[in-house]
C-alpha positions, 0 to 999 in steps of 0.5 A, a space after each residue: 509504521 509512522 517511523 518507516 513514515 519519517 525514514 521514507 520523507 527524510 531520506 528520499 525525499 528527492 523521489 518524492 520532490 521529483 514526483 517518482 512513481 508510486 512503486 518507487 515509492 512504496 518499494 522505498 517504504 517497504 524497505 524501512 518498513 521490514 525493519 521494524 517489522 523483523 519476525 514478518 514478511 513485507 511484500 509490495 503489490 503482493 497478488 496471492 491470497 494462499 497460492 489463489 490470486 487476491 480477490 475482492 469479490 463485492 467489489 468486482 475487483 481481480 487481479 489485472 497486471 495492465 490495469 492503469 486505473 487502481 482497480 485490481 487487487 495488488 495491495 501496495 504494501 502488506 505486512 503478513 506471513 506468507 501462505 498463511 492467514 496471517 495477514 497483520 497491515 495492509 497499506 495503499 498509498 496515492 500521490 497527491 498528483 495522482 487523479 484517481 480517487 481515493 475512495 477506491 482505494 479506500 473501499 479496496 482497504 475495508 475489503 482487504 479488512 473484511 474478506 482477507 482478514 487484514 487486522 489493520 488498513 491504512 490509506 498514506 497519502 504523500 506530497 510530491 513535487 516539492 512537498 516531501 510530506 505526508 499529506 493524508 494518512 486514514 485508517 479504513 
């Protein structure tokens, strides 16, 4: 994970330094992140518990395409087999321009653990305008 990290500020850092959004971001990430990750599935803004829409349902959070306030339960990056429970790490990431508070994200990433079984949470904050660099990066 921490490669995929290093991959994503050294060779598009040039997103990063022109605050691009934050799907061209994790879609970037993604990318080198399923390199390391060869015998799983890495999906971005994945929306599917089995064939049934994710939901966090103590947070009253459903899936919602035109939400524009973080609050629907499209993980930015999973890292899972596909139609099963096998749900290994699930990531969301914010910009550090980015005005919506993290605790949402991090209450999204606890209720990805407890409800869908994710073994592992990380929130990754990353640096843009100029700062291609991680500037937060928290288990939940």
């Amino acid at each position: 994970m921490i490669r995929a990290l290093s991959e994503l500020l050294d060779n598009d850092y040039d997103l990063l330094g022109i605050d691009a959004n934050e799907r061209s971001i994790t879609f970037r990430f993604a990318m080198y992140l399923q390199q390391h990750f060869p015998d799983w599935t890495v999906d971005c803004e994945y929306n599917r518990d089995g064939a049934e829409p994710k939901r966090l349902g103590h947070l009253e959070l459903y899936p919602d395409s035109e939400d524009d306030e973080a609050k629907t339960v499209f993980p930015d990056v999973i890292v899972h087999w596909r139609g099963t429970r096998r749900n290994y790490l699930v990531l969301e990431f914010k910009k550090s321009t980015s005005r919506v508070d993290r605790q949402i994200d991090l209450r999204k990433l606890r209720g990805y653990k407890q409800q869908l079984g994710y073994e592992h949470a990380l929130f990754v904050e990353v640096g843009t305008e100029g700062q291609a660099i991680i500037t937060v990066l928290e288990w939940a």
